[in-house]
Backbone as a ProteinNet text record, in pm:
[ID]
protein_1_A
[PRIMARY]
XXXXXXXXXXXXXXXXXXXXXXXXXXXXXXXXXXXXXXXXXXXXXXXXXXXXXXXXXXXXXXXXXXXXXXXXXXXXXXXXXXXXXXXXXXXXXXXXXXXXXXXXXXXXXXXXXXXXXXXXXXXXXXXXXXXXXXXXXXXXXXXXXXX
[TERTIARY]
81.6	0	86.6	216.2	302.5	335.8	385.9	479.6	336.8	200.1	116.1	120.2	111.7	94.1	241.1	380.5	464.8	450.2	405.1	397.8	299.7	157.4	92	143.6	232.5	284	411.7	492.2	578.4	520.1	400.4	293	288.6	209.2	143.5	274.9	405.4	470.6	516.5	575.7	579	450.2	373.3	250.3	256.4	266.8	284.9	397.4	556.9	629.5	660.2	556	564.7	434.6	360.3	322.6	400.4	362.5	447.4	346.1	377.9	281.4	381.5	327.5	381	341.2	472.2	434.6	505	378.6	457.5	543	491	592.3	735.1	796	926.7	973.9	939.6	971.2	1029.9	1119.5	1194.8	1080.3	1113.5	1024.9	1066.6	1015.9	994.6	1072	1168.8	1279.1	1260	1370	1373.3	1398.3	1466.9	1484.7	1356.8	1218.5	1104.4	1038.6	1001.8	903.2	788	695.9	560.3	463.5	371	275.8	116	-8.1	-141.9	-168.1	-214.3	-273.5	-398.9	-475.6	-626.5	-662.8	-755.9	-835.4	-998.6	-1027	-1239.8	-1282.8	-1419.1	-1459.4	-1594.7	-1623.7	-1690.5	-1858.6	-1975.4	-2015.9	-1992.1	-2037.8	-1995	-2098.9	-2186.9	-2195.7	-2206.6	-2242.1	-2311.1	-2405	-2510.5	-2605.6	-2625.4	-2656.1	-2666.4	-2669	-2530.9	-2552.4	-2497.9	-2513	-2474.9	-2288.8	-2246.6	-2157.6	-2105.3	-1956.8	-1844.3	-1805.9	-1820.4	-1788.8	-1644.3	-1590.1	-1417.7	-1374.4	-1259.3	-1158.4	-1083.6	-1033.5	-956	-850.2	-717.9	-580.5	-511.3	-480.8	-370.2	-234.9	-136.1	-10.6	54.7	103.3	247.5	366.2	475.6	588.7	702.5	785.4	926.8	1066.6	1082.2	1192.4	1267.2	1367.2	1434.4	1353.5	1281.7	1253	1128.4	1132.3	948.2	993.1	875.4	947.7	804.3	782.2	667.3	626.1	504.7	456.1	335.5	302.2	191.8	91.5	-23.9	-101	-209.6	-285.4	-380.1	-440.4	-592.7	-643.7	-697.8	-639.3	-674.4	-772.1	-848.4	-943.8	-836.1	-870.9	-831.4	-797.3	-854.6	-855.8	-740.6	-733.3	-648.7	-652.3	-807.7	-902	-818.9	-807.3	-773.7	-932.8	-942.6	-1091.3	-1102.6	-976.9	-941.2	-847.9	-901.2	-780.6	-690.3	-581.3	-418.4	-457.6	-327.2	-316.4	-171.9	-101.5	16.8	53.6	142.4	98.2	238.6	254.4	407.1	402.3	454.5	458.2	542.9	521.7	588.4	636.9	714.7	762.9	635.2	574	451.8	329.1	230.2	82	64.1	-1.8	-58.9	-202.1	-287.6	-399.1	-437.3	-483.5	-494.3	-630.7	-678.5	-803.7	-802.3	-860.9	-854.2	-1013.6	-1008.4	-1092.4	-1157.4	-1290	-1335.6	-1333.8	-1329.6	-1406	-1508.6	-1604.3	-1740.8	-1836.9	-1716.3	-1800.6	-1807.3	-1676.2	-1706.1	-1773.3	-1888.4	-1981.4	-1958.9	-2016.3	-2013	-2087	-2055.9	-2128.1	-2181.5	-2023.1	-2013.3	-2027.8	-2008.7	-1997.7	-1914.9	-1809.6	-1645	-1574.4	-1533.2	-1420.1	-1325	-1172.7	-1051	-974.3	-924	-850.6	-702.1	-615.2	-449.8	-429.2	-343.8	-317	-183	-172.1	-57.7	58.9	158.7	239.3	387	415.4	490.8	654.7	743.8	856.1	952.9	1050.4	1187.1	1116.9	1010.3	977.2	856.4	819.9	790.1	631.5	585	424.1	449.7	408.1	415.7	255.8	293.4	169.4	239.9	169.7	189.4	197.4	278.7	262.3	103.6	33.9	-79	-92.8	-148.3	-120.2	-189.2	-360.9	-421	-483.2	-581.9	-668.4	-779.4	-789.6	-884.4	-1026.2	-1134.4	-1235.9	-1355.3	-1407.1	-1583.7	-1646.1	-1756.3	-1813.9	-1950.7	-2081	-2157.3	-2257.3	-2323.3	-2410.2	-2554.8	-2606.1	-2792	-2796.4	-2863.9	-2875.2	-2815.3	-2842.5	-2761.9	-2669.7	-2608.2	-2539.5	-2371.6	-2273.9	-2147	-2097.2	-1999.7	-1930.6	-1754.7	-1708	-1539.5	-1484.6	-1591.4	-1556.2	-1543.8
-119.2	0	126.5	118.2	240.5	314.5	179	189.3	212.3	191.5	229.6	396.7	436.5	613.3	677.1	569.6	676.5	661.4	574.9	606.7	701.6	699.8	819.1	942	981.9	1090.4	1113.8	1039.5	1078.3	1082.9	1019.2	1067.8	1223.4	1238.4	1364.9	1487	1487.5	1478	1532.8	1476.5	1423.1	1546.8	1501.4	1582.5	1706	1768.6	1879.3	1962.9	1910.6	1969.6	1986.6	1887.5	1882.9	2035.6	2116.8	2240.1	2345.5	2445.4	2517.8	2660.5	2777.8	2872.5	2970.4	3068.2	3172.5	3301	3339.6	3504.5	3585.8	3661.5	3773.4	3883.3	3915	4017.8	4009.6	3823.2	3801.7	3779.4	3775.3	3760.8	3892.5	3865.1	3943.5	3958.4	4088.2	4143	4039.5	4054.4	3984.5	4033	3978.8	4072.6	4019.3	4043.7	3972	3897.8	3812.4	3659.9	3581	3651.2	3549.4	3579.5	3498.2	3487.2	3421.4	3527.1	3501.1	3511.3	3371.3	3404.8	3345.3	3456.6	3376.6	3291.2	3206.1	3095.3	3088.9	3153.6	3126.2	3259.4	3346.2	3447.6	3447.2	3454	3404.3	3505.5	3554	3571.9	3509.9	3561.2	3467.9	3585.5	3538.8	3420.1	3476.9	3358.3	3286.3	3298.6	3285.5	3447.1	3515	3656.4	3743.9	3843.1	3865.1	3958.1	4082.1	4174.5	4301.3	4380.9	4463.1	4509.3	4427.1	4290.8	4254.2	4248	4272	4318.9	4166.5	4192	4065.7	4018.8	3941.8	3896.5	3865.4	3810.1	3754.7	3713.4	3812.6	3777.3	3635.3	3548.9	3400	3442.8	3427.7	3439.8	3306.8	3248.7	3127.3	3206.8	3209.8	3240.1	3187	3147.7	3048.4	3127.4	3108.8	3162.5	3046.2	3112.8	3016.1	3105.6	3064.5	3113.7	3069.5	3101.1	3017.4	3076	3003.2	3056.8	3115.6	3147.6	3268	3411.4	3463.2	3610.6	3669.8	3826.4	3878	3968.7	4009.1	4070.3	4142.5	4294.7	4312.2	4254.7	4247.8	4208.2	4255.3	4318.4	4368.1	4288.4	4360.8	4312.7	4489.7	4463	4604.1	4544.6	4687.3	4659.8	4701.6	4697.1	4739.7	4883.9	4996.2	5091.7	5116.4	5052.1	5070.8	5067.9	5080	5076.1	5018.3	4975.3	4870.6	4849.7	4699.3	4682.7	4584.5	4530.6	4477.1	4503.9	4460.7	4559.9	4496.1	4598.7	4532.9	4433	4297.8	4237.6	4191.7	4175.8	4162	3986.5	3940.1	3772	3718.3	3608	3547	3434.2	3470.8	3366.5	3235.2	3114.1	3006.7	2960.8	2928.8	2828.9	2717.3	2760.5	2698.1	2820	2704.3	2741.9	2798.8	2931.6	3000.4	3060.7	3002.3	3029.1	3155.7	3263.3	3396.3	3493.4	3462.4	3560	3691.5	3772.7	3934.2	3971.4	4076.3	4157	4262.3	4284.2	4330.6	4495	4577.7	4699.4	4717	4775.5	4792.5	4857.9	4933.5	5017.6	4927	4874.5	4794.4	4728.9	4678.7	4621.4	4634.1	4461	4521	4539.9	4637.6	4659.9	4679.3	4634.1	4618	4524.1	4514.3	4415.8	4254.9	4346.8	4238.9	4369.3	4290.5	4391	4221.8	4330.6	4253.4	4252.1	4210.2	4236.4	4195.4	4230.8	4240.6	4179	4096.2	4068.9	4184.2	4272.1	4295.5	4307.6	4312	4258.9	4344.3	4331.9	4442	4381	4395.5	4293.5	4408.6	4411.9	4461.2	4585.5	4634.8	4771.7	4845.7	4772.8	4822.7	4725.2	4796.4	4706.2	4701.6	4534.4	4518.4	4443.7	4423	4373.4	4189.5	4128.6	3984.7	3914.7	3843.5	3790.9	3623	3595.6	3527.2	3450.1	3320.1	3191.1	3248.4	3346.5	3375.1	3484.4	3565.1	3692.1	3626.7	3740.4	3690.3	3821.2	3758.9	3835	3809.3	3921.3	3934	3899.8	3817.3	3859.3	3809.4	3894.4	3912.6	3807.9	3703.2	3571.5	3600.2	3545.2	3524.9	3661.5	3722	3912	3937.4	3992.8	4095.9	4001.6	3927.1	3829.5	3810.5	3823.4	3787.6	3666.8	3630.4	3500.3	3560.1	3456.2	3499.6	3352.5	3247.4	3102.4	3102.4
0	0	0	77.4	85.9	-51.6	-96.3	-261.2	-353.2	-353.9	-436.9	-399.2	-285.1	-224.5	-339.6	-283.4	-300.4	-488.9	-547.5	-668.2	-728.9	-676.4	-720.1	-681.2	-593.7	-545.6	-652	-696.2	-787.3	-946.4	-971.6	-1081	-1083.9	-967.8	-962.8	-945.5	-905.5	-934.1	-1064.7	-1126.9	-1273.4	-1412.8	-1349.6	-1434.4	-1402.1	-1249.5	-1208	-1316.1	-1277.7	-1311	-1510.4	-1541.8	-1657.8	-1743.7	-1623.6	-1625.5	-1671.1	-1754.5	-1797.5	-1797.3	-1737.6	-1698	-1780.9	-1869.6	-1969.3	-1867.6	-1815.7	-1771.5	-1877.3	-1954.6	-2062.5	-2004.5	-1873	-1768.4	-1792	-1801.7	-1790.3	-1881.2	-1951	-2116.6	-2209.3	-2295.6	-2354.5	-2520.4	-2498.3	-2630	-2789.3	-2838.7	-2953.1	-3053.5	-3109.8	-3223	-3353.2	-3427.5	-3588.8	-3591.2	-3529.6	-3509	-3481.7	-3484.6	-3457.2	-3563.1	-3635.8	-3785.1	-3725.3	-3732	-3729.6	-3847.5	-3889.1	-3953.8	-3882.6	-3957.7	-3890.5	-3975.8	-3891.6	-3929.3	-3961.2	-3859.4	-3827.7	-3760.7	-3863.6	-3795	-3778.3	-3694.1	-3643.8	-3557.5	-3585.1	-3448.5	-3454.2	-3311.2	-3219.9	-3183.6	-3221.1	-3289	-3437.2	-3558.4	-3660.8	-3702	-3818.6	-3896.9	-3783.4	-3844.3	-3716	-3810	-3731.4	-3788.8	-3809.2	-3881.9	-3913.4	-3747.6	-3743.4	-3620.2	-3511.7	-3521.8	-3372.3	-3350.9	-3245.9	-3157.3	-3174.3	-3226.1	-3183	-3072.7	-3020	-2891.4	-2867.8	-2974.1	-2886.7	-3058	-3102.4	-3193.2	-3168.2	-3243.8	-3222.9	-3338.6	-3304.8	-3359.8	-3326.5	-3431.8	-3407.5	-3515.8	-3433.5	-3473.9	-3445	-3542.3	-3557.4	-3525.7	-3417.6	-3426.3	-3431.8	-3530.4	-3566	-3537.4	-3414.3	-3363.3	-3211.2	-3201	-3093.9	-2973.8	-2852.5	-2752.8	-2735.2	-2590.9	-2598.7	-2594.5	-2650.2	-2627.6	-2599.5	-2579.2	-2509	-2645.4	-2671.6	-2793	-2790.5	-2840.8	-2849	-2986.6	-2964.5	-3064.7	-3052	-3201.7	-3222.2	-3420.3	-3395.2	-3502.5	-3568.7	-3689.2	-3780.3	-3885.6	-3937.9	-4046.9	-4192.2	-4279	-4405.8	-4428.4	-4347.9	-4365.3	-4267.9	-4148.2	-4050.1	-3932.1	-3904.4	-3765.7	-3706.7	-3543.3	-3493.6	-3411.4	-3472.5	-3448.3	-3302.8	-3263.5	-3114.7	-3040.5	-2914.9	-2820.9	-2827.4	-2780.9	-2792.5	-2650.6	-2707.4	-2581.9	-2602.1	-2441.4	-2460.2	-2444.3	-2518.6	-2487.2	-2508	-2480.2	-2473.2	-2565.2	-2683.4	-2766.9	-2727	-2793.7	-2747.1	-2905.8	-2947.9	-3051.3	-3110.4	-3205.9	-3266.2	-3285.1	-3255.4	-3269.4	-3150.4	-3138	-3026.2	-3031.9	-2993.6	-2975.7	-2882.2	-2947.4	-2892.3	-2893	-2764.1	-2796.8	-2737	-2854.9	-2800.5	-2789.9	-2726.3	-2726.5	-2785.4	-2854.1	-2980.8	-2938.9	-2994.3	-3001.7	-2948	-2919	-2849.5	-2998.9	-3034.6	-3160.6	-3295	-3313.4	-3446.8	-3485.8	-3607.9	-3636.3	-3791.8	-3854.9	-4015.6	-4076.6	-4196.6	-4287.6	-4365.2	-4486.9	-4579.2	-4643.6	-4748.7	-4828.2	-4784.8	-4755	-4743.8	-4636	-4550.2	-4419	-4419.8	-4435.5	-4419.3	-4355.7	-4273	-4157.2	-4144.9	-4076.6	-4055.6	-3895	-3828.2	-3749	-3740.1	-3639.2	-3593.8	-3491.9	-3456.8	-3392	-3350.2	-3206.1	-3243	-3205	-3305.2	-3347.5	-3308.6	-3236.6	-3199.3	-3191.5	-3142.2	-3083.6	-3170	-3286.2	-3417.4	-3413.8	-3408.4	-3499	-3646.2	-3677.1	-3802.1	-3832.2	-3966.6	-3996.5	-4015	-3985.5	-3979.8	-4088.5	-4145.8	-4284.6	-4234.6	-4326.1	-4351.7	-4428.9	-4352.4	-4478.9	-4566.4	-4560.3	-4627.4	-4654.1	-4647	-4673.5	-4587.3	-4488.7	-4392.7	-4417.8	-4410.8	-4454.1	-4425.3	-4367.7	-4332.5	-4453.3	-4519.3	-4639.5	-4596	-4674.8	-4640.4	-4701.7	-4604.4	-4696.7	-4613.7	-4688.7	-4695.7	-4595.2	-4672.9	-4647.9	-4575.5	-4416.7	-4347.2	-4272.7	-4296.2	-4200	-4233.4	-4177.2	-4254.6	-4182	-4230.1	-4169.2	-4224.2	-4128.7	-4168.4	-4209.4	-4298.9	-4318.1	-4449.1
[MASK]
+++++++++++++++++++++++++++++++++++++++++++++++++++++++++++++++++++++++++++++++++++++++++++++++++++++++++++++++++++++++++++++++++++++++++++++++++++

């Protein structure tokens, strides 16, 4: 019975230390040595209706570079808006799943709204290179989707 305790204890253990908690505080800003592109831009809900209010931007960014580093990030419209709030986040080597926070004012209502992930690299906001063209477009009347 002992040796069953001391083994779930070196489990738990084990799983614990295998935790990894990202403080962007301690993290060194993000330079040219980190190549970032998006992967995946959404928001939340999926279409959305004439008028109604975005609830939560979704950013998957890929970073390829040695290490974590700390970064601001925002979401711009075509014109330039920044249509979500900046958030500051600690990239990790890969896929990073990132949700921001929308505007209060922004809503669409055009036709097609296109948007820019941006990022701010050795001190500098840039615009993010993109597997693709990410875009509001407008289906079955007042409704858009970003699919």
């Amino acid at each position: 019975m002992r040796q069953l305790k001391v083994l779930v204890l070196i489990i738990a253990a084990a799983a614990l230390q295998s935790c990894v908690v990202v403080d962007p505080d301690r993290l060194g800003a993000c330079g040219g040595s980190h190549r970032l592109q998006v992967v995946n831009l959404d928001v939340s809900p999926d279409p959305l209706a004439e008028g109604q209010r975005i609830n939560r931007w979704f950013v998957r960014l890929r970073a390829d570079g040695s290490g974590e580093c700390r970064t601001t990030i925002r979401v711009r419209d075509e014109s330039g808006d920044v249509v979500a709030q900046d958030r500051v986040w600690g990239l990790r080597p890969g896929d990073n799943e990132i949700e921001l926070t929308p505007l209060e004012r922004y809503r669409f209502s055009r036709n097609e709204h296109c948007f820019q992930v941006v990022a701010d690299i050795a001190g500098t906001g840039r615009t993010v290179d993109a597997a693709r063209r990410f875009c509001a477009r407008q289906i079955a009347g007042n409704r858009w989707s970003m699919r």
